[in-house]
KEROKOL-525565 format. One line per 3 residues: number of its first residue (from 1); their letters; for each residue y, z, x of C-alpha. Coordinates in steps of 0.02 Angstrom, whole numbers. Example, Ala and Ser with C-alpha at 12.3 -4.5 7.8 and 13.67 -1.06 7.14 Angstrom:
<nukols>
1> as> -225:390:615 ~ -53:357:684;
</nukols>
This chain:
<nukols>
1> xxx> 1907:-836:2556 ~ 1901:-973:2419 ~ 1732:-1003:2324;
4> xxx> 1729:-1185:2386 ~ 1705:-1099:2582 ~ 1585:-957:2524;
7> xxx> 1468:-1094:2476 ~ 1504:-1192:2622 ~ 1478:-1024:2739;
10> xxx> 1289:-1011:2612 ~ 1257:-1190:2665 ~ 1286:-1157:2853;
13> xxx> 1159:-1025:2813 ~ 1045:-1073:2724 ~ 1028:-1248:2864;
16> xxx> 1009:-1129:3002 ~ 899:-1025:2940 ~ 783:-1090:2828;
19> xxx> 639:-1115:2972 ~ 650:-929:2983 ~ 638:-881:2776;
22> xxx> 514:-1006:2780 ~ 403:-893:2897 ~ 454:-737:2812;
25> xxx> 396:-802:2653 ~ 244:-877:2727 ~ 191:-702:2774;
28> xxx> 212:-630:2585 ~ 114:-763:2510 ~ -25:-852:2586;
31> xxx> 8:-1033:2496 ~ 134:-1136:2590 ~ 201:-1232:2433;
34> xxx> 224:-1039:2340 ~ 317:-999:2488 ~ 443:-1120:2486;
37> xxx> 476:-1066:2294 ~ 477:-905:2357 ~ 615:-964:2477;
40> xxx> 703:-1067:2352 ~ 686:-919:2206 ~ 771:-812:2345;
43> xxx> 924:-904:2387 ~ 960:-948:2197 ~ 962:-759:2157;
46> xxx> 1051:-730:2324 ~ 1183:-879:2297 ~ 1313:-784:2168;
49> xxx> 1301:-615:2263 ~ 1345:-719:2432 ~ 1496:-627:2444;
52> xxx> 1448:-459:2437 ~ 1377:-475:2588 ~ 1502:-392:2676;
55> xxx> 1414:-389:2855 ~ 1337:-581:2863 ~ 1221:-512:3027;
58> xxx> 1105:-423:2887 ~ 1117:-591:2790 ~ 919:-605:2848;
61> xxx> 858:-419:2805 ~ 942:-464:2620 ~ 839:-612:2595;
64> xxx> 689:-539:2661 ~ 710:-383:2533 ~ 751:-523:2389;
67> xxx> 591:-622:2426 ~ 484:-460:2413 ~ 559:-406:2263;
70> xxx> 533:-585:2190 ~ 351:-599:2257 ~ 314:-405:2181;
73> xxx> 383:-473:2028 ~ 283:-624:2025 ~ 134:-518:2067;
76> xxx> 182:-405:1940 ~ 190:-532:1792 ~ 31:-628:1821;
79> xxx> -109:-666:1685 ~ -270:-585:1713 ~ -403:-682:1676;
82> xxx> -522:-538:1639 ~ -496:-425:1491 ~ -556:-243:1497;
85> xxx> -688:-200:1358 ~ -791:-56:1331 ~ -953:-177:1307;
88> xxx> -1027:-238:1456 ~ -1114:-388:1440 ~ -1314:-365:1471;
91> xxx> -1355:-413:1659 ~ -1457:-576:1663 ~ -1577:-624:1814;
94> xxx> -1665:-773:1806 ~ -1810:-749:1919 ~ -1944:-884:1856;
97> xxx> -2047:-773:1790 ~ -2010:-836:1610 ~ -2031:-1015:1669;
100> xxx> -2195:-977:1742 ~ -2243:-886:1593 ~ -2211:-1032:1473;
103> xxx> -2306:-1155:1605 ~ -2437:-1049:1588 ~ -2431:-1035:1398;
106> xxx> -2419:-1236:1393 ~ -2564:-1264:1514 ~ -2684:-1144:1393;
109> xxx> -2593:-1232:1226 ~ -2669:-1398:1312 ~ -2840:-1331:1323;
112> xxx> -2863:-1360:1115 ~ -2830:-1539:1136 ~ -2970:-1670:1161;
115> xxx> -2978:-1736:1346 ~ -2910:-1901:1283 ~ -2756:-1816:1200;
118> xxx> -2723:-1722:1344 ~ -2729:-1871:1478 ~ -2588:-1968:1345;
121> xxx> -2500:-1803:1341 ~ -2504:-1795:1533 ~ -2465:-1971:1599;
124> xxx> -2321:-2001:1463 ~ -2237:-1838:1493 ~ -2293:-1774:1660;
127> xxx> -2288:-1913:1768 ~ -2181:-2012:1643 ~ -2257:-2172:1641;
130> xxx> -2224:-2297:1491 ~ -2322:-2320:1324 ~ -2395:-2470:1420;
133> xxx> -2442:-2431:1597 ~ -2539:-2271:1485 ~ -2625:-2380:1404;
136> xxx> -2678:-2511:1557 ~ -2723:-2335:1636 ~ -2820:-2302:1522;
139> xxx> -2897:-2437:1448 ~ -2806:-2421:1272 ~ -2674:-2535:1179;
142> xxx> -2494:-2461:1156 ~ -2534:-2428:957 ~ -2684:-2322:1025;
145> xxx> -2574:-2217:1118 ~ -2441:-2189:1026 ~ -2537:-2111:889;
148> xxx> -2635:-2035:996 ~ -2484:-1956:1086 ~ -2408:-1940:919;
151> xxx> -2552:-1814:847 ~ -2572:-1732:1031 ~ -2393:-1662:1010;
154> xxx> -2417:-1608:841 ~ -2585:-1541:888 ~ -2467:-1429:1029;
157> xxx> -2320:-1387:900 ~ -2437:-1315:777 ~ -2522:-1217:899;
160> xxx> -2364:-1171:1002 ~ -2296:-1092:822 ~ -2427:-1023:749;
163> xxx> -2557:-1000:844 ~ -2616:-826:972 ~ -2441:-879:1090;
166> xxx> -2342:-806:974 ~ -2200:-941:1028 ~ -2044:-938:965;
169> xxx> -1870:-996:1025 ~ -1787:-840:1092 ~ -1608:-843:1073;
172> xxx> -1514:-753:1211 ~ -1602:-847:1383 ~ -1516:-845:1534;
175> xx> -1429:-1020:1583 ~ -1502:-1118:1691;
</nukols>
């Protein structure tokens, strides 16, 4: 047989079968467009040993065997992601109860500011109003506030840092 009608007797094939290796492959891997390069992968490697098929009936157990080879080979070449390391990373659960501590800090920080400092503190950065509706809340100008705000959160820093809280940035947190 010439090599012009073993490719024609592949084609033939390969047109009347591919439905069927499409299934095959659709049962080794479960993503349809990596089964149709399983398919294709297949019938390239299968193409130049088309003639030692000497019984064409077990044409379809051959492909089979050369798409499970080719997906066990793809299977066996794949990146992992993960890398194995003899440190384990520490386990981090964020249950709120650092949040609620540092509310709670922050609400007795508060307490050593005048009741005029707090109320700025409050309405600008609690309920986020502007310098201005502050001040019409309150009865001050916009200058009045702003230095008042101003020493309010310096008041805070100064007793967030150095004060009984002991508060420091702590490197390490969970993400939120």
């Amino acid at each position: 047989m010439s090599v012009d009608g073993g490719v024609l007797e592949f084609e033939d094939y390969v047109r009347s079968r591919q439905d069927a290796l499409l299934r095959s492959a659709r049962r080794l891997v479960p993503d349809p467009v990596d089964a149709q390069d399983l398919v294709q992968t297949a019938l390239v490697r299968t193409l130049p040993r088309w003639e030692g098929i000497a019984d064409k009936k077990l044409a379809d157990a051959y492909m089979r065997r050369v798409m499970i080879n080719t997906r066990t080979e793809w299977w066996r070449s794949r990146r992992f992601e993960e890398v194995p390391t003899g440190d384990l990373p520490d386990a981090c659960v964020d249950d709120g109860a650092e949040q609620r501590a540092d509310r709670e800090m922050l609400r007795d920080a508060m307490r050593v500011l005048a009741p005029k400092q707090r109320q700025v503190v409050v309405m600008r950065h609690y309920d986020q109003l502007s310098t201005e509706e502050t001040a019409r809340a309150l009865g001050m100008t916009t200058g009045t506030v702003k230095s008042t705000l101003h020493r309010a959160l310096a008041r805070l820093r100064q007793e967030l840092e150095h004060g009984r809280y002991g508060y420091a940035r702590k490197e390490g947190r969970c993400a939120a």
